[in-house]
C-alpha positions as CSV (number, residue, x, y, z in Angstrom):
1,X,-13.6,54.0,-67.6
2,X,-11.2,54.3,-64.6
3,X,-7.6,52.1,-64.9
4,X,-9.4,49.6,-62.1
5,X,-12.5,48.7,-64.2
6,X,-10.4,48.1,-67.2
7,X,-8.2,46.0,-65.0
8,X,-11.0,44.5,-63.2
9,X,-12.2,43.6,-67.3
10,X,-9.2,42.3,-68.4
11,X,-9.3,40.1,-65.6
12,X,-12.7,38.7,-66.0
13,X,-12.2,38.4,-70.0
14,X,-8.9,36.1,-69.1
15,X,-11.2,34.5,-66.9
16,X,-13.3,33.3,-69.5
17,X,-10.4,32.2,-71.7
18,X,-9.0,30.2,-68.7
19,X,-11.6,28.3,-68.2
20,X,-12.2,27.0,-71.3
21,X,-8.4,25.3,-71.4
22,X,-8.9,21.3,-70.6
23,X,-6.5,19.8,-68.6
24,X,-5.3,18.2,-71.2
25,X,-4.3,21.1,-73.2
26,X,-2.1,23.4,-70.1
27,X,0.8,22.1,-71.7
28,X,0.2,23.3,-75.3
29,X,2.3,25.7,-76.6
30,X,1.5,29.7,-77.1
31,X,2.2,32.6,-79.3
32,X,4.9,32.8,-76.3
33,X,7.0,30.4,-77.6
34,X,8.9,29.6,-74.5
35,X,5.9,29.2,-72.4
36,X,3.5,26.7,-72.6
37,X,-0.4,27.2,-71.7
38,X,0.2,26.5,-68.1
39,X,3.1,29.0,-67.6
40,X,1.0,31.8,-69.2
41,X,-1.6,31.0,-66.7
42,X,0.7,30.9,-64.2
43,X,2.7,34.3,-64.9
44,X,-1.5,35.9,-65.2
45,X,-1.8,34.5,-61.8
46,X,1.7,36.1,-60.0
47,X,0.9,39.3,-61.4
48,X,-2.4,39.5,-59.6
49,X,-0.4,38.6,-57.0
50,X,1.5,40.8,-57.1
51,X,-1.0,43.6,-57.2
52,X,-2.6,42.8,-54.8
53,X,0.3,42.0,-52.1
54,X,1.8,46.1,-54.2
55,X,-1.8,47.4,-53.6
56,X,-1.5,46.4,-49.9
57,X,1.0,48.7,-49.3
58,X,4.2,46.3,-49.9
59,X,7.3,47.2,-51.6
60,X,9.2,45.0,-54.9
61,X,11.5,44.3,-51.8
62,X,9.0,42.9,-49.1
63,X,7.3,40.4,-51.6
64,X,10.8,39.5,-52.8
65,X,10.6,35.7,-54.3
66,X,7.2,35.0,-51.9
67,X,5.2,34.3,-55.5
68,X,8.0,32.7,-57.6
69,X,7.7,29.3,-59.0
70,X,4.0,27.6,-59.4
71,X,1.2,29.3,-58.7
72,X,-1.2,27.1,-60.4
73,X,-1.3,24.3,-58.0
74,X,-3.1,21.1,-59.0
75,X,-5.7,23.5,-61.5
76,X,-4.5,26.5,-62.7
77,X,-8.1,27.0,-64.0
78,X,-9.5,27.2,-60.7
79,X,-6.0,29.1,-59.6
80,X,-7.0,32.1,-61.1
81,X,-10.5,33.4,-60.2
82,X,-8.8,33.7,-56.2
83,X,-6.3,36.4,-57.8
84,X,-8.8,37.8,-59.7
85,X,-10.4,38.4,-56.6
86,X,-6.7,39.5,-54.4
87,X,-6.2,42.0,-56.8
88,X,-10.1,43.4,-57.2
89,X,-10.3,44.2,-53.4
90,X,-7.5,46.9,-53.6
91,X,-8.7,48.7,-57.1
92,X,-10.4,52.2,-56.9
93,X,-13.6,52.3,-59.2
């Protein structure tokens, strides 16, 4: 299995965790103790981000503080599968 597919499987096995989370739970605490359901989501989401924007061709430098702060908007649950998909258009298979 090539480091994209297990990527690309991580991503869709987070998915499915995600998605169960009500929205009255996104601010129940983790194993993380100093970030709530809502900011694990959130950090998930940047770092697809992130890959895809790094994947792009971008340096640490040019993305600079463009995806700090929320990324979850309104529903983090429906937040993620977009990154899922940012960062799946740049992997090699």
């Amino acid at each position: 299995m090539t480091n994209g597919q297990l990527y690309a499987q991580a991503m869709a096995s987070t998915l499915r965790i995600i998605e169960t989370v009500s929205q009255d739970r996104w601010h129940a605490p983790t194993p993380c103790t100093e970030w709530d359901a809502r900011q694990v989501a959130n950090h998930i989401i940047g770092e697809n981000l992130w890959a895809g924007e790094l994947f792009c061709g971008k340096t640490v430098a040019e993305v600079g503080s463009a995806l700090d702060g929320d990324l979850t908007g309104d529903d983090p649950a429906a937040a993620y599968p977009s990154t899922n998909a940012t960062a799946c258009l740049f992997l090699k298979y």
